[in-house]
MARDREN-721986 format. One record per residue (C-alpha): residue number from 1; residue in one letter; x, y, z. Coordinates in Angstrom, 2 decimals, m for minus. Each point is the difference from the previous one (the first is absolute). Layout:
N
[NUM "a" [X Y Z]]
...
END
This chain:
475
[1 "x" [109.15 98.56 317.34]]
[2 "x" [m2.08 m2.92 m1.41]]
[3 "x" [m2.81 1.34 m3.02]]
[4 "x" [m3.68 0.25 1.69]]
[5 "x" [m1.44 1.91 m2.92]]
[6 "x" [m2.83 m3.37 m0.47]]
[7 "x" [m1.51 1.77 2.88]]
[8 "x" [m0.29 3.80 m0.86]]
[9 "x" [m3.70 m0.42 m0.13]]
[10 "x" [0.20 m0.77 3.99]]
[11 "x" [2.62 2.24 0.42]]
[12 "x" [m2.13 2.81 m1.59]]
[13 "x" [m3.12 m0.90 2.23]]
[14 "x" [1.66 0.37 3.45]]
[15 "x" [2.05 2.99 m1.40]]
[16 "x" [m3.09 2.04 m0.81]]
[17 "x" [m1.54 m0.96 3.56]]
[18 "x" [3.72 1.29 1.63]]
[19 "x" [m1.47 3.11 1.45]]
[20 "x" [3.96 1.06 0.99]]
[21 "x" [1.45 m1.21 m4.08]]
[22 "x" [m3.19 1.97 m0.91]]
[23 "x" [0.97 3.39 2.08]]
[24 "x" [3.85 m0.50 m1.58]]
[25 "x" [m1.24 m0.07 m3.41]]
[26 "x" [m2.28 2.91 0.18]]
[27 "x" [2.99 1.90 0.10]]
[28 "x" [1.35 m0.53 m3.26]]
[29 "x" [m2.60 2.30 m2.37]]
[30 "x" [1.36 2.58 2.44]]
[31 "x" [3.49 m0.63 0.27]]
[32 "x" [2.17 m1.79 m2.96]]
[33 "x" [m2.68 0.28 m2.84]]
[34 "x" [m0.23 3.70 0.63]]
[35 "x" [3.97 0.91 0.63]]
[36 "x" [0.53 m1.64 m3.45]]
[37 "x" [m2.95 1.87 m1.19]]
[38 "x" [1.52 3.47 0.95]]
[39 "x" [3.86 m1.40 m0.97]]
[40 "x" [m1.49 m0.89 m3.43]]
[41 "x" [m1.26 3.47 m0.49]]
[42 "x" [3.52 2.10 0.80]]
[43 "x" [1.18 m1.73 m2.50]]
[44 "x" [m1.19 0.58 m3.65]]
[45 "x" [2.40 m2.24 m1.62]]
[46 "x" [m1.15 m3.08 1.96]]
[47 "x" [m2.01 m1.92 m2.62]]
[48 "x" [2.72 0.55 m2.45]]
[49 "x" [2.54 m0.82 2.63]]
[50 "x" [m2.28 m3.62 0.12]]
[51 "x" [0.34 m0.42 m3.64]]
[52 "x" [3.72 0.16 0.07]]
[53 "x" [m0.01 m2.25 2.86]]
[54 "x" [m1.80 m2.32 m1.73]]
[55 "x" [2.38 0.11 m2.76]]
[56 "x" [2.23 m0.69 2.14]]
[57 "x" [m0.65 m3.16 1.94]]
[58 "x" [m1.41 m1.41 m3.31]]
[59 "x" [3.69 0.89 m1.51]]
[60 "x" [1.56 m1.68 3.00]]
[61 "x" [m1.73 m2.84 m0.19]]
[62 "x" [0.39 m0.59 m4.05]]
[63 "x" [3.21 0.03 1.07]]
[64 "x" [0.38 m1.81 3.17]]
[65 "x" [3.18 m2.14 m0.36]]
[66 "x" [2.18 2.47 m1.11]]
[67 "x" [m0.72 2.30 2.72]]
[68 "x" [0.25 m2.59 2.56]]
[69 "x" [3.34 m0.71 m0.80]]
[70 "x" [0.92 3.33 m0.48]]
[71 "x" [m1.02 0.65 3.69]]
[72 "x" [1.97 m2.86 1.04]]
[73 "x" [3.21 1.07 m1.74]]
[74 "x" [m0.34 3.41 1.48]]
[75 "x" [m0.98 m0.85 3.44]]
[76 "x" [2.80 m2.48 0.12]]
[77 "x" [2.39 2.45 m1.10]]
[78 "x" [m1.24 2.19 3.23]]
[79 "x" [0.68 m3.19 2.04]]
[80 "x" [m3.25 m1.57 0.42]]
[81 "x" [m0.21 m3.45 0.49]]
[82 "x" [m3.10 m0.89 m2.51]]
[83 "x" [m1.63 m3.48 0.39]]
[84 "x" [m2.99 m1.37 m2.45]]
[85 "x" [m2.65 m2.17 1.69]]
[86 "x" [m2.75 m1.37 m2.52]]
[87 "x" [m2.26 m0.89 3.07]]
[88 "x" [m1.04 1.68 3.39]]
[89 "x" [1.74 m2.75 1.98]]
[90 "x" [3.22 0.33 m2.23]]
[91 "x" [0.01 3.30 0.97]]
[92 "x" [m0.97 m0.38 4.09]]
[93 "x" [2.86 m2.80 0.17]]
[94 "x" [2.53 2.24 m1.56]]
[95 "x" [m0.83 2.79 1.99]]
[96 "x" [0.73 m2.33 3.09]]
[97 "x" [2.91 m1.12 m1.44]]
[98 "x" [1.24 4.02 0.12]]
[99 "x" [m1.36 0.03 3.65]]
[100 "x" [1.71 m2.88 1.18]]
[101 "x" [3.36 1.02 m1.98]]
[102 "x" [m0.27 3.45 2.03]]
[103 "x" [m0.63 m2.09 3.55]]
[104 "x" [m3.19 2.04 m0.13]]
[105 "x" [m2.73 m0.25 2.75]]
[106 "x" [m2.14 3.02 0.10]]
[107 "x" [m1.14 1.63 m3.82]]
[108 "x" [m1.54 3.30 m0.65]]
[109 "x" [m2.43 m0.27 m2.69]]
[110 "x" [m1.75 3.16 m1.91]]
[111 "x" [m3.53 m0.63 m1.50]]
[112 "x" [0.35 m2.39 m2.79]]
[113 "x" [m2.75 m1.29 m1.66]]
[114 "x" [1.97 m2.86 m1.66]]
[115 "x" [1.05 m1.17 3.63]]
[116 "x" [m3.59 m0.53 0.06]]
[117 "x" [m0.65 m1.62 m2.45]]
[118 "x" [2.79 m2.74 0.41]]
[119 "x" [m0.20 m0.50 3.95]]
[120 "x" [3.23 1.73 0.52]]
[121 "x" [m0.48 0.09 3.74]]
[122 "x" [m1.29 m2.85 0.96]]
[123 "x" [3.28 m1.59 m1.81]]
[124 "x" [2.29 1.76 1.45]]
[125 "x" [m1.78 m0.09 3.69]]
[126 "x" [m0.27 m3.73 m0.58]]
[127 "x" [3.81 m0.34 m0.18]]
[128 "x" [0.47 1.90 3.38]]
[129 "x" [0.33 3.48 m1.01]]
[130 "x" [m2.06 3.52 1.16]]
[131 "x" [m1.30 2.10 m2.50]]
[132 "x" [m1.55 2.91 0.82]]
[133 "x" [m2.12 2.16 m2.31]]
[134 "x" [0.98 3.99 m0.10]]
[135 "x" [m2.48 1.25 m1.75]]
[136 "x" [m3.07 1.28 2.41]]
[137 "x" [m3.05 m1.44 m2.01]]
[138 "x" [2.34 m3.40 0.05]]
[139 "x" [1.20 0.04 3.22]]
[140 "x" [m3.69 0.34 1.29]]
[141 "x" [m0.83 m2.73 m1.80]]
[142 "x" [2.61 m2.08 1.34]]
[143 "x" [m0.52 0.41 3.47]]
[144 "x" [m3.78 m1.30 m0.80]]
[145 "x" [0.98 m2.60 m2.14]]
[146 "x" [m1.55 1.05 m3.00]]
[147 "x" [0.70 0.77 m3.63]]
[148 "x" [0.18 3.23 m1.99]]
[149 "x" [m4.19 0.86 m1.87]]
[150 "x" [1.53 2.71 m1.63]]
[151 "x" [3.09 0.37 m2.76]]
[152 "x" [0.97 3.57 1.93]]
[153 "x" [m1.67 0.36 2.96]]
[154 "x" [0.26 m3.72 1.39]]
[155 "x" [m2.08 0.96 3.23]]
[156 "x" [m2.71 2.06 m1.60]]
[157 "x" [m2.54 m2.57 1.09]]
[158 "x" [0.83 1.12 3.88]]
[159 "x" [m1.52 3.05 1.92]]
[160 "x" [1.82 1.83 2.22]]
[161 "x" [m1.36 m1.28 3.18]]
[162 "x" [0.88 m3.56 m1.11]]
[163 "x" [3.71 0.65 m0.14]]
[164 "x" [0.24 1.69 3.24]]
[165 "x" [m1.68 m3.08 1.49]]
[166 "x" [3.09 m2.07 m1.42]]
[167 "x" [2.55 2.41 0.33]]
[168 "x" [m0.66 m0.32 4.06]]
[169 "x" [m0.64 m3.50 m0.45]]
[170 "x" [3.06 m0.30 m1.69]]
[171 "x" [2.41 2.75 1.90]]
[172 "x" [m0.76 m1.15 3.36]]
[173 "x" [3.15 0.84 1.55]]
[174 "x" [m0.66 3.66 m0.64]]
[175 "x" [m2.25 2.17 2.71]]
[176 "x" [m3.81 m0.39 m0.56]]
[177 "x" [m0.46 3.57 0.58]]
[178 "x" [1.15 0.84 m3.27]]
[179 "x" [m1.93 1.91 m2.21]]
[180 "x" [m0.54 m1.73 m3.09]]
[181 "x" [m2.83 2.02 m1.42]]
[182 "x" [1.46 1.72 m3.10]]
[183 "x" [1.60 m1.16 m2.65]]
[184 "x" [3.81 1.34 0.20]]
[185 "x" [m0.03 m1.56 3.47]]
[186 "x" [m0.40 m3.39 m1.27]]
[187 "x" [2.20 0.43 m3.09]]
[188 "x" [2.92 1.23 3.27]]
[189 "x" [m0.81 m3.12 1.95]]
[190 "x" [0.73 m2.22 m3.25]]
[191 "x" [3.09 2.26 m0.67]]
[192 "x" [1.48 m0.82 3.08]]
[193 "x" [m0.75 m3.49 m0.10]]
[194 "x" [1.45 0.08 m3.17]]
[195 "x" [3.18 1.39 0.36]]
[196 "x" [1.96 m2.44 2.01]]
[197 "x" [m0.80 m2.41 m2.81]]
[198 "x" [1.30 1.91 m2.96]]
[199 "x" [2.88 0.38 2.31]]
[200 "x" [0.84 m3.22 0.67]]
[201 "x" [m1.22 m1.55 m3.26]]
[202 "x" [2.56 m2.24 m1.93]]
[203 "x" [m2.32 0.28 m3.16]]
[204 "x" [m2.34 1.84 m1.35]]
[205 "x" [m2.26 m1.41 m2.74]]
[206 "x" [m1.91 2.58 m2.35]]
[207 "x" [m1.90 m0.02 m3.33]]
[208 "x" [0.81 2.11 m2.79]]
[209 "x" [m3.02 2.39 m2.04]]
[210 "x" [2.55 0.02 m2.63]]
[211 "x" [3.34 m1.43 m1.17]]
[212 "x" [1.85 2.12 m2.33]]
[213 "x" [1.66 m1.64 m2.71]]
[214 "x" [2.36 2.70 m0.94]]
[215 "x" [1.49 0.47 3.20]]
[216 "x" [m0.65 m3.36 1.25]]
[217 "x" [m1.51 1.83 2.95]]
[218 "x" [m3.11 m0.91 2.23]]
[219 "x" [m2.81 2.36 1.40]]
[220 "x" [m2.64 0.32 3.01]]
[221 "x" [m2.56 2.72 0.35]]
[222 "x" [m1.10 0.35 3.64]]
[223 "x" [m1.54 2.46 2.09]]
[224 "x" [1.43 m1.02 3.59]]
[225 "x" [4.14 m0.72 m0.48]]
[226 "x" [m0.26 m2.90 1.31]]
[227 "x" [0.97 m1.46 m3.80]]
[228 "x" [3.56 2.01 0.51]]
[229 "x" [0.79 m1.41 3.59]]
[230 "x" [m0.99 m3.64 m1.32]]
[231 "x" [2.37 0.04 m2.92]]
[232 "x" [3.04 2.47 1.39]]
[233 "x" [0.05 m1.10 3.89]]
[234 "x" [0.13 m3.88 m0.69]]
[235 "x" [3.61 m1.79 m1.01]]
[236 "x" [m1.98 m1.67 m2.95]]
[237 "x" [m2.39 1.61 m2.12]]
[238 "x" [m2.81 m2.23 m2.08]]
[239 "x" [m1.85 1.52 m2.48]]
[240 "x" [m2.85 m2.67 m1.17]]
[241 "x" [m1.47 1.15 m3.05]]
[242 "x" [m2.41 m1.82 m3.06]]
[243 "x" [1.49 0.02 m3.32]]
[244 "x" [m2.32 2.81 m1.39]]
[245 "x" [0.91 2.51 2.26]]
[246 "x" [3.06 0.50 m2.23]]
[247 "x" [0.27 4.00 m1.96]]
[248 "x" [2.27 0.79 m2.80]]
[249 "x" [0.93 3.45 0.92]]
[250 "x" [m0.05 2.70 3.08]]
[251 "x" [m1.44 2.47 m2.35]]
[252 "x" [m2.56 m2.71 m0.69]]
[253 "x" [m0.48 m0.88 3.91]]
[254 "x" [m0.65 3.81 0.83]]
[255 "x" [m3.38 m0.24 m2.49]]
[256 "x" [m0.98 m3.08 2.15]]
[257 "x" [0.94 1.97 3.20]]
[258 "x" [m2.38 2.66 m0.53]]
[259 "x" [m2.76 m2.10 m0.74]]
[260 "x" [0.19 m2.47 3.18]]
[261 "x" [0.33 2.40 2.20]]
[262 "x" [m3.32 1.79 m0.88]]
[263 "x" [m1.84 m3.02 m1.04]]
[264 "x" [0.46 m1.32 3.57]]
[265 "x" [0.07 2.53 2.26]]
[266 "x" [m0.63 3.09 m1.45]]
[267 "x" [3.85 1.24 0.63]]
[268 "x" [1.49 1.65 m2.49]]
[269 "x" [2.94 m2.26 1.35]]
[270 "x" [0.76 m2.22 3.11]]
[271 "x" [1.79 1.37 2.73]]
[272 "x" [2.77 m2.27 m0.74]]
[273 "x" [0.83 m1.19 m3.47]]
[274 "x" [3.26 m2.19 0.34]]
[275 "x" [2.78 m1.54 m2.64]]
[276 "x" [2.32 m2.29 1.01]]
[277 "x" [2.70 m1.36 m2.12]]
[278 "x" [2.56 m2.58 1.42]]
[279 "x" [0.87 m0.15 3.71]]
[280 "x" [2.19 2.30 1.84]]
[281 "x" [2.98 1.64 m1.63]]
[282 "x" [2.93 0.63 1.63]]
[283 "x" [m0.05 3.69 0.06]]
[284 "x" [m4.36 m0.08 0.95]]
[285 "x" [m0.72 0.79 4.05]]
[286 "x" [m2.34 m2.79 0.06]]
[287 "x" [m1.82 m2.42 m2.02]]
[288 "x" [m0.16 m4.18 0.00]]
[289 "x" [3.30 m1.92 m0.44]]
[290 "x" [m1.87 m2.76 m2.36]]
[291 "x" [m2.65 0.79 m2.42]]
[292 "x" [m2.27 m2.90 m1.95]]
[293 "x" [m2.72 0.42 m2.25]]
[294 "x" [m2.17 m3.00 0.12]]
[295 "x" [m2.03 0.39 m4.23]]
[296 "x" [m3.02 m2.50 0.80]]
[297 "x" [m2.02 m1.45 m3.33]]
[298 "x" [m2.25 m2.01 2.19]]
[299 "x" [m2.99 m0.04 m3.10]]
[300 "x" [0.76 3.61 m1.38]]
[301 "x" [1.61 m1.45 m3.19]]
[302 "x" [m2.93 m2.09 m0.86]]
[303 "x" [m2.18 3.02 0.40]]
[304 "x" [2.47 2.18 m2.21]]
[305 "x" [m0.84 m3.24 m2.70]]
[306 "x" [m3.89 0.38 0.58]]
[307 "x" [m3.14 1.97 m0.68]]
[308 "x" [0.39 1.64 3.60]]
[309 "x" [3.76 1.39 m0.82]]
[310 "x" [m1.54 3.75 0.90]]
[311 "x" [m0.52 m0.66 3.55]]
[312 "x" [3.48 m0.02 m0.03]]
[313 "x" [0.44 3.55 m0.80]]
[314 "x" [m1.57 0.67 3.86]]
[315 "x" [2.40 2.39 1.79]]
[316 "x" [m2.31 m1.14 3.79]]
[317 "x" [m1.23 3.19 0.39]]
[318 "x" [m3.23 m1.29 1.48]]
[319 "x" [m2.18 2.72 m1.78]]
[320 "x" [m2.22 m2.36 m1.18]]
[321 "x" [m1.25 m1.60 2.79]]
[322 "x" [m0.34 3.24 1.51]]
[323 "x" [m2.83 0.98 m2.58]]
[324 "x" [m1.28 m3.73 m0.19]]
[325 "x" [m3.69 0.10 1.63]]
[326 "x" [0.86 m4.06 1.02]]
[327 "x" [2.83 0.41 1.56]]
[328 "x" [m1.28 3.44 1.56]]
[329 "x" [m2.51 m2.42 1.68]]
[330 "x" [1.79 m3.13 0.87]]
[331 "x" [3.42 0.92 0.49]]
[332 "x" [3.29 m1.41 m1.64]]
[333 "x" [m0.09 m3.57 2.73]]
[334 "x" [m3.06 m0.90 m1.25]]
[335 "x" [1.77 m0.95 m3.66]]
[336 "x" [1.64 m2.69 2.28]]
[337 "x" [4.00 0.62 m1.49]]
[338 "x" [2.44 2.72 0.25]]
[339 "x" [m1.25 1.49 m3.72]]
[340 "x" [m3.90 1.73 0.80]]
[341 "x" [m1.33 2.33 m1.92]]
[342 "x" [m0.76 0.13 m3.50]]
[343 "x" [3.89 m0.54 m0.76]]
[344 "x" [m0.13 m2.97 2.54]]
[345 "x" [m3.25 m1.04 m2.47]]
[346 "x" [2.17 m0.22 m3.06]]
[347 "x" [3.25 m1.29 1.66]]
[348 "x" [m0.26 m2.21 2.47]]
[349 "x" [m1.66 m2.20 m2.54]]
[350 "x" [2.79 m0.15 m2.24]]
[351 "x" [2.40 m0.74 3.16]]
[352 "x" [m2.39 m2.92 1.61]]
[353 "x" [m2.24 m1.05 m2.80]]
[354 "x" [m3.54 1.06 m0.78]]
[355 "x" [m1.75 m3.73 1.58]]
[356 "x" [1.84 1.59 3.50]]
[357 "x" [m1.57 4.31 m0.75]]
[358 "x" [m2.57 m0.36 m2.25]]
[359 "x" [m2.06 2.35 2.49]]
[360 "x" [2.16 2.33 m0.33]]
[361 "x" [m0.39 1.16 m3.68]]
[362 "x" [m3.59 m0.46 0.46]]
[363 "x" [0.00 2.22 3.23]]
[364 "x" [m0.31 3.43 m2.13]]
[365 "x" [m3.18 2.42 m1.05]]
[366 "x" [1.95 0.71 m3.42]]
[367 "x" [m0.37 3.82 1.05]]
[368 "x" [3.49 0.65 m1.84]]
[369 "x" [1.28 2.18 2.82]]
[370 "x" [2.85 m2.18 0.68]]
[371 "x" [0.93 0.43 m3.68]]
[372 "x" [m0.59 3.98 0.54]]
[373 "x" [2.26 0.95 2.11]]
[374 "x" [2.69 m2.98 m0.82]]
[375 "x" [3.32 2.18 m0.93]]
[376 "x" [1.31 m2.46 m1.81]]
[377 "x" [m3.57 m0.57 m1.98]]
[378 "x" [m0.40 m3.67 0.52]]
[379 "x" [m3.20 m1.25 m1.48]]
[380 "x" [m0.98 m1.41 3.67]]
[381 "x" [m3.77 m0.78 m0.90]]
[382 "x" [0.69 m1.79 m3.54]]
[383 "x" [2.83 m1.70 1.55]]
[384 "x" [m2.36 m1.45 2.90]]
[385 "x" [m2.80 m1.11 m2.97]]
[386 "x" [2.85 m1.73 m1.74]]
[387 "x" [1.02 m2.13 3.29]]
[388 "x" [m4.07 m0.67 0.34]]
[389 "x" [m0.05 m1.10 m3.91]]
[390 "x" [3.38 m2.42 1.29]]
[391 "x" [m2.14 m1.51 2.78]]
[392 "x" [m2.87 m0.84 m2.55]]
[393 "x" [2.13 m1.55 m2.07]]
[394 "x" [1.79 m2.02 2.55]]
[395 "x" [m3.44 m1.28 0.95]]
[396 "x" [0.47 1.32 3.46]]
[397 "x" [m2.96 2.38 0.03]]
[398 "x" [m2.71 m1.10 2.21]]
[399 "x" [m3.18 m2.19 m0.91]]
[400 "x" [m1.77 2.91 0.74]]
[401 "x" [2.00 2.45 m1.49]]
[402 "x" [m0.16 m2.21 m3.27]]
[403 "x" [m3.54 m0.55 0.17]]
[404 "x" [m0.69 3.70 0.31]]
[405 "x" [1.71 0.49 m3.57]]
[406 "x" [m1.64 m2.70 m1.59]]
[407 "x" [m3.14 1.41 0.55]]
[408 "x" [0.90 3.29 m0.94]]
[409 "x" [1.24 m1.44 m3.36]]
[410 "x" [m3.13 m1.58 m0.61]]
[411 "x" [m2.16 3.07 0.78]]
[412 "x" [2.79 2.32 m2.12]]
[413 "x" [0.02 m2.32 m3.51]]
[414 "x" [m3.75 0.82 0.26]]
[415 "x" [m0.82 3.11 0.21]]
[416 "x" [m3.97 m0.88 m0.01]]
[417 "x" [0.67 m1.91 3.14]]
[418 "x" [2.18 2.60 1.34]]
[419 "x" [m2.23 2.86 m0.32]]
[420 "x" [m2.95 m1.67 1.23]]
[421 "x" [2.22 m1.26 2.99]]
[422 "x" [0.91 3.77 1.02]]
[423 "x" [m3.47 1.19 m0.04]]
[424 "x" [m0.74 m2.79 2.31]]
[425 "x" [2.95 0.90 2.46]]
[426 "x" [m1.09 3.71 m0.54]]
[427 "x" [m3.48 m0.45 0.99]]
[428 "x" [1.14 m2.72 2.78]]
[429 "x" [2.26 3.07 1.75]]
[430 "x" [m2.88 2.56 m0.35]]
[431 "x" [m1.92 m2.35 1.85]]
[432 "x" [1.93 m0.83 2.93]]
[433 "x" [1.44 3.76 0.27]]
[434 "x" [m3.67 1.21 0.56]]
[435 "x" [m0.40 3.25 1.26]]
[436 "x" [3.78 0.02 0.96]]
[437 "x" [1.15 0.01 m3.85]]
[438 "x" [2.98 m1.87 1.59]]
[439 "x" [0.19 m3.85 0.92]]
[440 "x" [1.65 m0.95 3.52]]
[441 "x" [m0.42 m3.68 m0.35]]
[442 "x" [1.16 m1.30 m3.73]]
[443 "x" [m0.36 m3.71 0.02]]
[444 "x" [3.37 m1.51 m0.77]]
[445 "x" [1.77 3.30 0.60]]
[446 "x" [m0.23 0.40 3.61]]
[447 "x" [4.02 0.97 0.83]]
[448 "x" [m1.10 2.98 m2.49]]
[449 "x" [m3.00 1.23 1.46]]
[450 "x" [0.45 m0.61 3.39]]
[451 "x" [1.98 2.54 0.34]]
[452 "x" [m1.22 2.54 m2.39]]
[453 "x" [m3.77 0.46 m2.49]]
[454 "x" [0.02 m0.90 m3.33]]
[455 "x" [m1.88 2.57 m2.33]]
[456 "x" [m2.76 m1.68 m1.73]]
[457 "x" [0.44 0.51 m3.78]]
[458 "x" [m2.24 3.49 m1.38]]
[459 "x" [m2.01 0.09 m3.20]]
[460 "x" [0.90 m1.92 m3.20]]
[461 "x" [2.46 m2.41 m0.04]]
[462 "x" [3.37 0.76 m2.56]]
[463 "x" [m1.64 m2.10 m2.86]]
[464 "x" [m3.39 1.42 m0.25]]
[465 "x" [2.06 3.49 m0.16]]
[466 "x" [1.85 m0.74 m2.81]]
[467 "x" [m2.73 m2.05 m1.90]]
[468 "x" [m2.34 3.47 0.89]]
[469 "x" [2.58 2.22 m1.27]]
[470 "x" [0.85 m2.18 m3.68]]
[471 "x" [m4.02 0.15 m0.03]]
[472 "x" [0.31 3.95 m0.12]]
[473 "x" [3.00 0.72 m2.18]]
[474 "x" [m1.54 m2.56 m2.43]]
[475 "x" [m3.22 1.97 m0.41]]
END
């Protein structure tokens, strides 16, 4: 998936005129931000469950290289294969190496953000093999040729009515007269589509929430099962998995467990919360004769050595572009990569470079929410201002942009000019407000107003306040 995040300011326009994308989204006050809401509240421990979660990833990542290799020692011990890849195409060719050593040609996949963001599929399609997405939300999006706009709920920009439309579209060899009105009827039709691939699968590729270094095991949270049939159905198994995802301890993986869950959903826990450790043994009913555990770097170390090393604590929980009032408006394709969101704001940066997403940190309101309901407390919003501060250094603000400060600067070193400059833009509001005592047309600022009134300032302006009220306490 090729970086279009130069044009999120396009991709923002036609999303807010998307009258569908618009119904989808209005969904979401209603439906994840309120489940998490209500989670939140069962459960009194829950902020100091984020502190020690916190402490946890920051512990983790201190101590990155030990843990790493602790997880390897273990998980080879199990009888994983475990491969390194510094870069997304070291990783994509060894995983077709694995494929091709198997005499794969259909793979199972489970939702995998990391797939994403290294063009897993198209590689492996590209060298003559099917993959087929399990997971719903994914496997809608495959069938229209499109890419996840959410971290946990890839299709959450579709209605309803949409994926009907492609489901009989799609199933055409199944009766017409099927009702597909309700949701459990479509999630049967996909199950049934479904199942002769998980049953014919030679591997199944999955990512990993977590990899345990004390056990050297691996774990999915899902809410469907199709994670389990991916990894235990398939000959091979292939869990692809970034190097941060790595936890020193199951005690300290069941703090991290009660958090996602609730952060993302508003579960107290997923239907389906799944370790695996090695492939099959010879007294286990089922299970994958191979197991490999692709760790992939590709520009997580160089975070771990920067300013933006918290981002890395990010368990993809998606809570904060639930709360976000951007992406609650645009939607997650709109930020043009597989990262949207105020996450994708501060990451995807760091993974393509800030001249390719400098949009993106400037895409945010600064309302904090993000940071608010975070579990693992990254500073979202101060991360985002230091990626802005990064682009003005790098010269790679615009003219405008730059021109904008300057003249702030000038107007702030003097505060004569400054206050007489406010009263000016005071009175200049009052004026074209009117009667309204809200403007509808602000020169230069028509994307703002066109869409909603601007309150025309009231009364004194912040200066002559403070000047009145050192006048009074001197007397």
């Amino acid at each position: 998936m090729q970086p279009t995040t130069r044009t999120f300011k396009a991709n923002a326009r036609e999303a807010l005129g998307d009258e569908q994308l618009q119904t989808a989204l209005a969904g979401l006050p209603t439906g994840l931000v309120a489940q998490r809401a209500a989670a939140r509240a069962r459960l009194p421990e829950f902020d100091e469950l984020r502190d020690l979660g916190r402490d946890i990833r920051n512990h983790t990542l201190d101590h990155l290289d030990q843990y790493l290799e602790i997880y390897e020692k273990n998980a080879i011990a199990a009888g994983a294969h475990v491969h390194w890849a510094a870069t997304g195409q070291e990783a994509c060719d060894k995983i077709l190496e694995i494929c091709r050593e198997a005499n794969a040609q259909l793979v199972t996949k489970g939702k995998s953000m990391v797939s994403e963001e290294i063009g897993l599929n198209h590689e492996l399609q590209n060298a003559g093999l099917e993959v087929v997405e399990t997971d719903l939300g994914e496997y809608i999006l495959q069938i229209r040729g499109e890419t996840p706009s959410h971290i946990i709920a890839p299709a959450i920009h579709l209605t309803q009515g949409q994926v009907e439309a492609d489901f009989r579209r799609e199933h055409s060899d199944l009766p017409p007269s099927r009702d597909l009105k309700e949701p459990a009827e479509l999630v049967d039709e996909a199950r049934q589509i479904l199942r002769q691939k998980f049953l014919t699968a030679d591997v199944g590729i999955t990512g990993a929430n977590f990899l345990i270094s004390e056990t050297g095991s691996s774990i999915i949270v899902t809410n469907e099962g199709n994670g389990d049939l991916t990894q235990s159905l398939a000959k091979v198994h292939i869990v692809l998995a970034t190097i941060d995802k790595v936890v020193p301890t199951l005690e300290d993986v069941s703090v991290l467990l009660r958090l996602l869950a609730r952060s993302a959903t508003g579960q107290d826990i997923t239907a389906y919360t799944t370790f695996s450790t090695g492939p099959r043994r010879p007294s286990d009913p089922d299970g994958p004769e191979a197991y490999h555990v692709i760790l992939l770097d590709n520009g997580r170390s160089e975070l771990l050595a920067s300013q933006f090393r918290e981002i890395l604590r990010c368990i993809r929980c998606g809570a904060c572009m639930n709360h976000c009032p951007v992406y609650g408006a645009v939607g997650g394709h709109a930020y043009g990569w597989v990262y949207p969101g105020p996450v994708g704001a501060v990451l995807t940066p760091g993974l393509i470079g800030i001249e390719q997403a400098a949009n993106l940190p400037n895409a945010s309101t600064f309302c904090g929410r993000c940071e608010s309901v975070c579990p693992m407390r990254i500073p979202l919003p101060g991360l985002m201002r230091r990626w802005r501060e990064v682009e003005f250094e790098q010269n790679k603000t615009s003219f405008q942009a730059r021109l904008g400060l300057k003249l702030w600067a000038a107007f702030a070193k003097r505060p004569w000019a400054y206050r007489l400059a406010s009263r000016f833009a005071a009175s200049f509001l009052r004026l074209l407000a009117g009667s309204r005592g809200a403007v509808r047309n602000l020169p230069g600022a028509g994307g703002w107003t066109k869409n909603r009134d601007m309150p025309a300032p009231q009364g004194r302006t912040f200066q002559q306040l403070w000047n009145k009220s050192k006048r009074e306490l001197s007397k």
